[in-house]
N, CA, C and O atoms as CSV, one atom per row, in Angstrom:
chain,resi,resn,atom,element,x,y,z
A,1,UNK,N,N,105.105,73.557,93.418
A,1,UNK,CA,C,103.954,73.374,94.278
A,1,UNK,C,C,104.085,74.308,95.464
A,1,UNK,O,O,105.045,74.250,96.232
A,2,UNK,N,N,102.999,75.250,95.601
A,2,UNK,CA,C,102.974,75.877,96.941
A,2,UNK,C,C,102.092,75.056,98.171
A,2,UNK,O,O,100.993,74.516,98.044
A,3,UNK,N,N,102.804,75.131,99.198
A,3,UNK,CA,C,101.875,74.847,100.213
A,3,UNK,C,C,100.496,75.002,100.948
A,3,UNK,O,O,100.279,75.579,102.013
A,4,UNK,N,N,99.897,74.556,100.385
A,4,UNK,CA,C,98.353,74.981,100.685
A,4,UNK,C,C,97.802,74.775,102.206
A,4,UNK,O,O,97.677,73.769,102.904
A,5,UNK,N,N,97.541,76.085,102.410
A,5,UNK,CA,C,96.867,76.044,103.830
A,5,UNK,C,C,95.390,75.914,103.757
A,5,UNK,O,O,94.608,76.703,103.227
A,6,UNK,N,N,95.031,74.411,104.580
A,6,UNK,CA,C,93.669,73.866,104.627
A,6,UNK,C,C,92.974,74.398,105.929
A,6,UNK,O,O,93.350,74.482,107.098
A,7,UNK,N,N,91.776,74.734,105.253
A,7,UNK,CA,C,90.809,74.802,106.384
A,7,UNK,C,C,90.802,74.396,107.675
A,7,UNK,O,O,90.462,75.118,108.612
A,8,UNK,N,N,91.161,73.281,107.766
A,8,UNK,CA,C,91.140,72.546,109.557
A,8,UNK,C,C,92.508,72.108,109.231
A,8,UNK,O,O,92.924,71.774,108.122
A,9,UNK,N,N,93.349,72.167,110.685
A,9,UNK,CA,C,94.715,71.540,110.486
A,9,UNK,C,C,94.486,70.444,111.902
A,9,UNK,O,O,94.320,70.686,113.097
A,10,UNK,N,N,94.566,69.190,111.138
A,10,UNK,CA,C,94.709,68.067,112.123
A,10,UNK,C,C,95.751,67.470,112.759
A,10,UNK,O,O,95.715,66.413,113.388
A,11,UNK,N,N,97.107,68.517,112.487
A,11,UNK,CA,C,97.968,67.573,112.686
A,11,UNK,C,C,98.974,66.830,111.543
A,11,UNK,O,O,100.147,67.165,111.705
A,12,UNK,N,N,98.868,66.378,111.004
A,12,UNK,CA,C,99.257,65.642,109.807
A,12,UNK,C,C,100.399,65.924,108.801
A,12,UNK,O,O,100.713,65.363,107.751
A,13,UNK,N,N,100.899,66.942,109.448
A,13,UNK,CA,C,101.737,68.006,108.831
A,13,UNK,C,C,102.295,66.968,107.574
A,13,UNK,O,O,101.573,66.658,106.627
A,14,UNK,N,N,103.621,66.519,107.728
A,14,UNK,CA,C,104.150,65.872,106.681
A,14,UNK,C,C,104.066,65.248,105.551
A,14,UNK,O,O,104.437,65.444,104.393
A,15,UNK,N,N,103.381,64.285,106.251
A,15,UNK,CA,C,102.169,63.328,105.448
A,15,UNK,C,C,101.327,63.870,104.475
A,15,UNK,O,O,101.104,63.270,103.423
A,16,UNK,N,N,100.699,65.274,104.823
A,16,UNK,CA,C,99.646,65.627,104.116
A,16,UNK,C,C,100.434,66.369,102.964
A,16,UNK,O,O,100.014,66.423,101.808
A,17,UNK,N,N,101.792,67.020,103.457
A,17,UNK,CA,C,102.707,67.230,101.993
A,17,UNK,C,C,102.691,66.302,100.762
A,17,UNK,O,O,102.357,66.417,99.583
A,18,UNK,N,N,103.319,65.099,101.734
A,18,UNK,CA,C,103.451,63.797,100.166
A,18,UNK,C,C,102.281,64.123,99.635
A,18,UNK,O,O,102.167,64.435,98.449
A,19,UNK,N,N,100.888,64.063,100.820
A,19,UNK,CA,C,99.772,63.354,99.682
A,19,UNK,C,C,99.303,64.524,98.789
A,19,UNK,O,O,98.681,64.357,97.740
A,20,UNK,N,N,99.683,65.810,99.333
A,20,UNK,CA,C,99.562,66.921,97.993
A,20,UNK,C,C,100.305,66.700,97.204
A,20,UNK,O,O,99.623,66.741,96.180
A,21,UNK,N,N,101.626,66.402,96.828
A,21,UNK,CA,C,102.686,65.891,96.028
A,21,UNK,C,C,101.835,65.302,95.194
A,21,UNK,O,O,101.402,65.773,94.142
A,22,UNK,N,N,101.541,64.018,95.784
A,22,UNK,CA,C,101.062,63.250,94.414
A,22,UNK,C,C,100.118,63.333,93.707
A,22,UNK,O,O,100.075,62.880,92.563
A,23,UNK,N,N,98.708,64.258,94.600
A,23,UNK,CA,C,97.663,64.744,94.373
A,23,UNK,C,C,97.890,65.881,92.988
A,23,UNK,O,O,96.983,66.370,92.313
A,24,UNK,N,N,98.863,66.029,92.882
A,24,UNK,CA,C,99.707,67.238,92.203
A,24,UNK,C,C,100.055,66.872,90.731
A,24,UNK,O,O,99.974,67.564,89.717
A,25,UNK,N,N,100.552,65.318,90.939
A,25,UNK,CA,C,100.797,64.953,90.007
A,25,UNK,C,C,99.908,63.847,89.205
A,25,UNK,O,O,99.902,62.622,89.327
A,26,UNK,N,N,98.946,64.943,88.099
A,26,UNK,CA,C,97.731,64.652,87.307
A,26,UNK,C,C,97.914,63.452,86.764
A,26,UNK,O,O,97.136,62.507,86.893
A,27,UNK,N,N,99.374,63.447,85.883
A,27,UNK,CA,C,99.226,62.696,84.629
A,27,UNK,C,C,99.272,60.521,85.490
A,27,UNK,O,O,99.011,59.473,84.899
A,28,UNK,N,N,99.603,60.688,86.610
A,28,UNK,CA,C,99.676,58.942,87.431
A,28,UNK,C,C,98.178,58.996,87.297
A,28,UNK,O,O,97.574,58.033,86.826
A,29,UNK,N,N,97.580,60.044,87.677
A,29,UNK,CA,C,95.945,59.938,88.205
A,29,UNK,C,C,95.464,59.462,86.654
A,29,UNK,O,O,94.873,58.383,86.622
A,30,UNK,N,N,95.694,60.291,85.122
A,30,UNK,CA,C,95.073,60.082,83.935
A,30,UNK,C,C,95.243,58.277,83.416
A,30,UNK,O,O,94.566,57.443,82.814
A,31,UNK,N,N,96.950,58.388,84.274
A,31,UNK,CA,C,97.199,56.381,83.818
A,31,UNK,C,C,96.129,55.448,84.378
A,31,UNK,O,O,95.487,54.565,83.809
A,32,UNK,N,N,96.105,55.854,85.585
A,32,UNK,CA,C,95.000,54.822,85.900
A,32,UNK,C,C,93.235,54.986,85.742
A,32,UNK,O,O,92.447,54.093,86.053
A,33,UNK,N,N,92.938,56.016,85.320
A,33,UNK,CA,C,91.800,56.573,85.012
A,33,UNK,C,C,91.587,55.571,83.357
A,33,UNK,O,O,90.610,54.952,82.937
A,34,UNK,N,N,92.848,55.765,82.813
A,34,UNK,CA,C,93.071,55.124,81.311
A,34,UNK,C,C,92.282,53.923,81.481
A,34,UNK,O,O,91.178,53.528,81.107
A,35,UNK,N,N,93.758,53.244,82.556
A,35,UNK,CA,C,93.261,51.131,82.432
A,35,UNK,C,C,91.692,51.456,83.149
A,35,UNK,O,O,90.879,51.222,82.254
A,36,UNK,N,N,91.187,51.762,84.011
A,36,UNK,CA,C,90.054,51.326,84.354
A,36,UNK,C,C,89.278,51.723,83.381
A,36,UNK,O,O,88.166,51.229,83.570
A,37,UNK,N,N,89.304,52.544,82.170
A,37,UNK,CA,C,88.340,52.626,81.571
A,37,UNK,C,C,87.984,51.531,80.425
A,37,UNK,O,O,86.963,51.173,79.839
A,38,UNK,N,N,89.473,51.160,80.414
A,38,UNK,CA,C,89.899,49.614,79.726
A,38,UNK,C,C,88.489,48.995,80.316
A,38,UNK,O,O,87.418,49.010,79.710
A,39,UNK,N,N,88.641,48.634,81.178
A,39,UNK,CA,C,87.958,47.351,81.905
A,39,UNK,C,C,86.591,47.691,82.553
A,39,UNK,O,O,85.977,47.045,83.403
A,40,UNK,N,N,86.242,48.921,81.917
A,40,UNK,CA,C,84.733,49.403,82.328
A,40,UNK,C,C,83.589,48.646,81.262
A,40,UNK,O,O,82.404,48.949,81.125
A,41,UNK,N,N,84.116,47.911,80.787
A,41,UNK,CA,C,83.219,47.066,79.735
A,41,UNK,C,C,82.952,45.604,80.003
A,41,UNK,O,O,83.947,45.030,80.445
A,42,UNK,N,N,82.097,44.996,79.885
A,42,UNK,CA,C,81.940,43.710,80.660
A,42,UNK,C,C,82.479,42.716,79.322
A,42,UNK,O,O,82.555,41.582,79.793
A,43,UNK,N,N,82.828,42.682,78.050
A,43,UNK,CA,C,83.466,42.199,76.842
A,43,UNK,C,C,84.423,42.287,76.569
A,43,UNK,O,O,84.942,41.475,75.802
A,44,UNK,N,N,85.414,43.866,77.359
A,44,UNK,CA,C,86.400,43.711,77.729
A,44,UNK,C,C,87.126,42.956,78.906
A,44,UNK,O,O,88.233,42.426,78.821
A,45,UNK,N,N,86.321,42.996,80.013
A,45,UNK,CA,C,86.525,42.251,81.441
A,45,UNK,C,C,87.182,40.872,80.451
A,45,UNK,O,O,88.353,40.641,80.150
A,46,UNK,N,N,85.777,40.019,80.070
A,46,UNK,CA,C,86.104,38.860,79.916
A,46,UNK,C,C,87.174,38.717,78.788
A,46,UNK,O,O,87.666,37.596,78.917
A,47,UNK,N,N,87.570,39.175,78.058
A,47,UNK,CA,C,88.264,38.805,76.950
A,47,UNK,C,C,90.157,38.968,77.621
A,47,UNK,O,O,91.121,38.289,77.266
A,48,UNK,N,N,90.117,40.179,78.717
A,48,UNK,CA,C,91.175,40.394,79.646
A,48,UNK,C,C,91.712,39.316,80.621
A,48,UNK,O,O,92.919,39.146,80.792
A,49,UNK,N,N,90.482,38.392,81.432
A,49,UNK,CA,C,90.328,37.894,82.019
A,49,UNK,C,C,90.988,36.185,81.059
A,49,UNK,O,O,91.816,35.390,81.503
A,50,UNK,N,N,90.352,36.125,79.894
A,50,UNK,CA,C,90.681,34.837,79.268
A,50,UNK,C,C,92.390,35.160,79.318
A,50,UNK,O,O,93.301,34.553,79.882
A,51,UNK,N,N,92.385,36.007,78.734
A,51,UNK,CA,C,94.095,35.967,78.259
A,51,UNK,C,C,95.079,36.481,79.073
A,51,UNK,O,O,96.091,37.063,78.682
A,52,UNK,N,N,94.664,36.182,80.573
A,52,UNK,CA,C,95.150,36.301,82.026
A,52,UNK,C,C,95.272,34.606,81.859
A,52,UNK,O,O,95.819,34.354,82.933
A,53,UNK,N,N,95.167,33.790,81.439
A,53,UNK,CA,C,95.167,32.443,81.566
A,53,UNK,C,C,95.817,31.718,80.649
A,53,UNK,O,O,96.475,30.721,80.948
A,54,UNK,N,N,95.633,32.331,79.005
A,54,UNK,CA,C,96.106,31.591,77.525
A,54,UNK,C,C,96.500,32.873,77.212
A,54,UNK,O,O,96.286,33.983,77.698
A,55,UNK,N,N,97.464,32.219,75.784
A,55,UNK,CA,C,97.304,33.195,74.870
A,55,UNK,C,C,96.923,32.459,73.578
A,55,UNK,O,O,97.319,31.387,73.120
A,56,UNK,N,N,95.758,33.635,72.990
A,56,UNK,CA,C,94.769,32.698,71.790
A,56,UNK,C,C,94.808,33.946,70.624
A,56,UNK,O,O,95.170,35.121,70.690
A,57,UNK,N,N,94.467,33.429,69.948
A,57,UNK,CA,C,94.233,34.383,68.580
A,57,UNK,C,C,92.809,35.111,68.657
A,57,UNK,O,O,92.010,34.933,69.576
A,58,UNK,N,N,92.621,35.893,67.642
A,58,UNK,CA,C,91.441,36.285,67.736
A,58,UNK,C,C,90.223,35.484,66.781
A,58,UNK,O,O,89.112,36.008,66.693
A,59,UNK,N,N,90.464,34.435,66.216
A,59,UNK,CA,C,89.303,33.352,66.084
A,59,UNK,C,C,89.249,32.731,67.013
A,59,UNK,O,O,88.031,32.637,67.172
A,60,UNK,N,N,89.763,32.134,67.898
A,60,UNK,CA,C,89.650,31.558,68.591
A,60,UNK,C,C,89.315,32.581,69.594
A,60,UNK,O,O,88.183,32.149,69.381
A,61,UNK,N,N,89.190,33.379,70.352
A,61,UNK,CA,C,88.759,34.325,71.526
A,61,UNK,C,C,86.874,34.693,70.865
A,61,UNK,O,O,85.824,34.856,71.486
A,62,UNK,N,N,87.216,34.700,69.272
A,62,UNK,CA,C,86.188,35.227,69.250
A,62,UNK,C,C,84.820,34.073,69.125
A,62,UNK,O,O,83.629,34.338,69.291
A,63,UNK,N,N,85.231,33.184,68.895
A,63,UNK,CA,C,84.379,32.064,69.076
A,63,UNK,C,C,84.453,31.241,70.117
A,63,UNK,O,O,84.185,30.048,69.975
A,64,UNK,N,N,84.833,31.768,71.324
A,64,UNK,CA,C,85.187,31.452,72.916
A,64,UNK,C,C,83.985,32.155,73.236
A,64,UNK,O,O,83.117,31.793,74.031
A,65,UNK,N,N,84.015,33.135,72.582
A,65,UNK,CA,C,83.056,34.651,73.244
A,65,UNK,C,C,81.570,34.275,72.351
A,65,UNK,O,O,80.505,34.740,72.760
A,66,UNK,N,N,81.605,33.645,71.459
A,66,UNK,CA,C,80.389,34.103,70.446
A,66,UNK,C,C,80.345,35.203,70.075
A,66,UNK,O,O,79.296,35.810,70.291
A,67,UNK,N,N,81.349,35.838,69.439
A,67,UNK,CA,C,81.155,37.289,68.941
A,67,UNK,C,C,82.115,37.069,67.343
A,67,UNK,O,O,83.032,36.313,67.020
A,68,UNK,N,N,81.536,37.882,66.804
A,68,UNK,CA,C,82.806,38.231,65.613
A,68,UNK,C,C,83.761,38.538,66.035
A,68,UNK,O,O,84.042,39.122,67.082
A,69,UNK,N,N,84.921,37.787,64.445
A,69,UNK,CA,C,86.054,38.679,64.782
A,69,UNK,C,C,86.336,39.867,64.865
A,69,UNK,O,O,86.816,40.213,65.944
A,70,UNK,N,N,86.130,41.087,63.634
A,70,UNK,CA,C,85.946,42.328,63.882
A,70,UNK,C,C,85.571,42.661,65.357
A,70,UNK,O,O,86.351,43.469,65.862
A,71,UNK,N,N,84.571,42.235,66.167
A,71,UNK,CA,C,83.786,42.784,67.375
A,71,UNK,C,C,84.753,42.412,68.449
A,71,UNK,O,O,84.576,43.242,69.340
A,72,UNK,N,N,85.792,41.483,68.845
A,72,UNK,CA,C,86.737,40.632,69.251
A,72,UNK,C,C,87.863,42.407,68.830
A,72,UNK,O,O,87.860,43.377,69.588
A,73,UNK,N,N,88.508,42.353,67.756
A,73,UNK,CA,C,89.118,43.332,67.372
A,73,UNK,C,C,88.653,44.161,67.998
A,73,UNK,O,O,88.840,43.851,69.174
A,74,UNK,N,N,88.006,45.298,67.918
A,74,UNK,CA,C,87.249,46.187,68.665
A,74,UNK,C,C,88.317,46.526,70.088
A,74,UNK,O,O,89.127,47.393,70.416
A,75,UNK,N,N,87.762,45.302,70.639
A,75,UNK,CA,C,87.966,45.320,72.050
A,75,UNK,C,C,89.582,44.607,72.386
A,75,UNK,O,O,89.959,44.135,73.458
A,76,UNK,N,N,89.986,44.664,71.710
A,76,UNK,CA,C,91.706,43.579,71.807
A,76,UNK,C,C,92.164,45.308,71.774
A,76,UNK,O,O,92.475,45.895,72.811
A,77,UNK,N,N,92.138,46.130,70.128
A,77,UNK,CA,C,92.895,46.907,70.041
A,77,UNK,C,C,93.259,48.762,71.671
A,77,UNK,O,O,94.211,49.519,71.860
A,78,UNK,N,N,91.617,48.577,72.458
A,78,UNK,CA,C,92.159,49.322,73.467
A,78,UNK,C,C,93.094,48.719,74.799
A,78,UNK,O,O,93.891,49.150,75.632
A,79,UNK,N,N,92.583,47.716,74.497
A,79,UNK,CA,C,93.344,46.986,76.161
A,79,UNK,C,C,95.018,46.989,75.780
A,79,UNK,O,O,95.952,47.142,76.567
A,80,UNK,N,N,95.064,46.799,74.506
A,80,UNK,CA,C,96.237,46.399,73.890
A,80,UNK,C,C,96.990,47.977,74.095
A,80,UNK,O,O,97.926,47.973,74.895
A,81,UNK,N,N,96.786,48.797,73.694
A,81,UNK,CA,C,97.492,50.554,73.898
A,81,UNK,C,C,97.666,50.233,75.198
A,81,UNK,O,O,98.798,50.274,75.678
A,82,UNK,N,N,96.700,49.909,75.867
A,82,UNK,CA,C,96.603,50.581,77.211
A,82,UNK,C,C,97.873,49.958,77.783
A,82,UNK,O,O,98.567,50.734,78.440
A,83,UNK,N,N,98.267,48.820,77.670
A,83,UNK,CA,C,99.401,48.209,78.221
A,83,UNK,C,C,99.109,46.758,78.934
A,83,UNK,O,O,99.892,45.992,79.495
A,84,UNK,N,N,97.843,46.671,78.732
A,84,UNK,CA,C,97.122,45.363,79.958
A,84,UNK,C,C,97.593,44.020,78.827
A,84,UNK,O,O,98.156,42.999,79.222
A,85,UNK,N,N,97.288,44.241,77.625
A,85,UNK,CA,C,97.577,43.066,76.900
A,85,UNK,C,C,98.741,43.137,76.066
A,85,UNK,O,O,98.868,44.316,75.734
A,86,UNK,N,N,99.588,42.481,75.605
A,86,UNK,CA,C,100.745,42.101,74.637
A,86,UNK,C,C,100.651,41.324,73.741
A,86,UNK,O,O,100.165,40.270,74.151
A,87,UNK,N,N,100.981,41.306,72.211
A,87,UNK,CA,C,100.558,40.238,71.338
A,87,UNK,C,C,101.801,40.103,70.081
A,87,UNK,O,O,102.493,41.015,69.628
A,88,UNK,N,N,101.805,39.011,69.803
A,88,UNK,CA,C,103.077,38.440,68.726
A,88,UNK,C,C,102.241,38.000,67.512
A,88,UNK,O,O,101.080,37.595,67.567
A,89,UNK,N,N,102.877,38.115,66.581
A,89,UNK,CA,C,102.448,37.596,65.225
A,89,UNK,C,C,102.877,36.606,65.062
A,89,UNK,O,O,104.012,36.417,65.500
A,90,UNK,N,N,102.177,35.507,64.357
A,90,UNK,CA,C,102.614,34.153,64.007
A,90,UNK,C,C,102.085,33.796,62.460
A,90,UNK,O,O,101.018,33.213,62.269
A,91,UNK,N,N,102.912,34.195,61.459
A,91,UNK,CA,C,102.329,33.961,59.940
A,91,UNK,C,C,100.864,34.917,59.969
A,91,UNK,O,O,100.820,35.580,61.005
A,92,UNK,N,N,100.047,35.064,59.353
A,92,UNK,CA,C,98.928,35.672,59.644
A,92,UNK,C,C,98.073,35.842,60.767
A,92,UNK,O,O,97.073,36.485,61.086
A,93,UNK,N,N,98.980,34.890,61.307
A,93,UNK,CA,C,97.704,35.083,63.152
A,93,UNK,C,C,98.393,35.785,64.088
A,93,UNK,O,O,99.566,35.450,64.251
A,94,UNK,N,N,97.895,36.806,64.842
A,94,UNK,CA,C,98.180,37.501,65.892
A,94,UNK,C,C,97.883,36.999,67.130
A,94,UNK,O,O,96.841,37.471,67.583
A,95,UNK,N,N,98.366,36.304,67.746
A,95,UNK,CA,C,98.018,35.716,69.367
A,95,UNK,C,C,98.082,36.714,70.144
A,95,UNK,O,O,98.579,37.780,69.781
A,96,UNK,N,N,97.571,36.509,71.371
A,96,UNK,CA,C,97.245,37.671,72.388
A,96,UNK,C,C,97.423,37.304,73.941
A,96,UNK,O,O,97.294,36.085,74.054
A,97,UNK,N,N,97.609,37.758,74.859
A,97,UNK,CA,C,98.142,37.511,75.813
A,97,UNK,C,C,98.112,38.818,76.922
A,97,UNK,O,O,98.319,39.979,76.566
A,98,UNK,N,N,97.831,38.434,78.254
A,98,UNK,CA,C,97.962,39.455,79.501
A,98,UNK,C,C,99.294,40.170,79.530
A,98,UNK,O,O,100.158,39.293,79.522
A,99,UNK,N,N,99.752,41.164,79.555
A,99,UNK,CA,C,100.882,41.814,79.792
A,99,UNK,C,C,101.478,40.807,81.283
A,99,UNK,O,O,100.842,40.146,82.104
A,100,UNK,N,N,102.544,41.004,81.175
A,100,UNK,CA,C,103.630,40.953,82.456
A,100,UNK,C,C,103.996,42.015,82.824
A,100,UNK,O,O,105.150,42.382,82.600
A,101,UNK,N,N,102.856,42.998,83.671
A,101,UNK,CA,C,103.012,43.684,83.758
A,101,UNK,C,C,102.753,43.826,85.770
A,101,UNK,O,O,102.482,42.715,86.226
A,102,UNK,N,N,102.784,44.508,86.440
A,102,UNK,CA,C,102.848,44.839,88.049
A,102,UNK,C,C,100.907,44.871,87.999
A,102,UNK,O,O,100.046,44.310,88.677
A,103,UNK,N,N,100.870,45.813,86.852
A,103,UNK,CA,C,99.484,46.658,86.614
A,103,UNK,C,C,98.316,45.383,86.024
A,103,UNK,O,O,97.205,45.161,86.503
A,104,UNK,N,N,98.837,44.817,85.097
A,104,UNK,CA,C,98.320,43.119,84.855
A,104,UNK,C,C,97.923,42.502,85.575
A,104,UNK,O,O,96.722,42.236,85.542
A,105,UNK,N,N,98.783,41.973,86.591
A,105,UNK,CA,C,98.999,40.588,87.668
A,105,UNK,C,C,98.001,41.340,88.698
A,105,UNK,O,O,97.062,40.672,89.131
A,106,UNK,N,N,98.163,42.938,89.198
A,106,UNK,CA,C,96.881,43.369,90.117
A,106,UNK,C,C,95.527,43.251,89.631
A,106,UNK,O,O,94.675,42.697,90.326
A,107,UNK,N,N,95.268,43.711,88.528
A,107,UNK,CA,C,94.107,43.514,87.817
A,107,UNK,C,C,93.194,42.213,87.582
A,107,UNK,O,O,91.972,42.296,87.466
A,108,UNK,N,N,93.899,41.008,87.524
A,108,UNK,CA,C,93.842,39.944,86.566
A,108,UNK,C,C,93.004,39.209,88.366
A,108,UNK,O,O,92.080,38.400,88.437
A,109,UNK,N,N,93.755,39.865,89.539
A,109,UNK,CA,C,93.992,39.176,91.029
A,109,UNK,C,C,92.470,39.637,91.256
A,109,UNK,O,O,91.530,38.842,91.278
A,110,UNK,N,N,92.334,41.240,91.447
A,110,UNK,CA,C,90.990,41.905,91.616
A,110,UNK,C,C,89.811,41.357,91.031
A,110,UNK,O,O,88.785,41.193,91.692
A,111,UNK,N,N,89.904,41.078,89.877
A,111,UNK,CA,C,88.773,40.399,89.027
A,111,UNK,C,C,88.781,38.974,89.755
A,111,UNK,O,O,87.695,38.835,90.318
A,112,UNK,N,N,89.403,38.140,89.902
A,112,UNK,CA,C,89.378,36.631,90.332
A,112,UNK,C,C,88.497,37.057,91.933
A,112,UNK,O,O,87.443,36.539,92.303
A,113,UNK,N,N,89.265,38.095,92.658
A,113,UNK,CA,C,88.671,38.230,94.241
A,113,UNK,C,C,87.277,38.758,94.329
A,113,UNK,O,O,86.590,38.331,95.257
A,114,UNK,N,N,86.739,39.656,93.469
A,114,UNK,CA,C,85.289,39.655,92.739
A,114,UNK,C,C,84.562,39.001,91.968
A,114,UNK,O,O,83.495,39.483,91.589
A,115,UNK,N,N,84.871,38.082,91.670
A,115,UNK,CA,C,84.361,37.541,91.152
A,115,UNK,C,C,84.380,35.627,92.121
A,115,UNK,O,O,83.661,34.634,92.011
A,116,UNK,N,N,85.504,35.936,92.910
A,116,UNK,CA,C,85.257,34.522,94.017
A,116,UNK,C,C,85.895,33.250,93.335
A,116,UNK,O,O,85.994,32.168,93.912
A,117,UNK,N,N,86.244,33.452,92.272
A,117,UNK,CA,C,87.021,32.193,91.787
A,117,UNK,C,C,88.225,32.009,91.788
A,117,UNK,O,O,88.926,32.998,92.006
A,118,UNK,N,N,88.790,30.885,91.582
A,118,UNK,CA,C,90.031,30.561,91.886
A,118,UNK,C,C,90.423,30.439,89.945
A,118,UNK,O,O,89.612,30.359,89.022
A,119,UNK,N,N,91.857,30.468,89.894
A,119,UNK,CA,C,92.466,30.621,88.591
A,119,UNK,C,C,92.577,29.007,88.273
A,119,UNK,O,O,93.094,28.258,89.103
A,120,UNK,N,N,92.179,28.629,87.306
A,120,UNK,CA,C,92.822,27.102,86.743
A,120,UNK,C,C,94.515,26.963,86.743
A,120,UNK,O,O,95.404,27.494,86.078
A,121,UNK,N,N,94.490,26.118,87.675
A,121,UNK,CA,C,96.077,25.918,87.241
A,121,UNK,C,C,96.446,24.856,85.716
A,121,UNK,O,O,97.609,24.679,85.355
């Protein structure tokens, strides 16, 4: 990284290093560009949002939702890459579940604080 000399200098000297540093470094910016695109779907929201609470199969999520299973599938298999969800096999059923993840537990918090509700204990 070379040091880029900006147009107006405010001062900021140091500081404005890190934040070129990280500005620098694309591929953090593509991770989170990823999950939010996860959750740019309002079928994904909710299906993220349920299994921030349970972990259910996909008959059961999908008749939570009123949707098919296939259509349920759909939307399990990106959240699932992305890292937001985790899932175990049980004989033919695949249960599903919120990651334990840093990136999870922020997500799962944001949606509850937009949305104004409190989590069922």
């Amino acid at each position: 990284m070379s040091k880029k000399e900006l147009p107006h200098n405010h001062g900021e000297g140091k500081s404005r290093i890190e934040l070129q540093k990280q500005l620098d470094n694309i591929s953090d910016f593509q991770l989170v560009t990823e999950v939010f695109r996860q959750l740019g779907d309002t079928t994904r929201v909710r299906i993220f949002w349920l299994l921030c609470h349970c972990e259910e199969c996909v008959i059961n999520i999908a008749a939570m939702l009123d949707m098919s299973s296939p259509a349920v599938s759909h939307h399990l298999r990106p959240l699932r890459s992305s890292g937001l969800l985790v899932s175990r096999r049980e004989g033919k059923e695949v249960y599903y579940r919120a990651a334990d993840t840093p990136q999870s537990l922020l997500l799962h918090q944001m949606i509850e604080q937009v949305m104004e509700i409190a989590c069922p204990k």
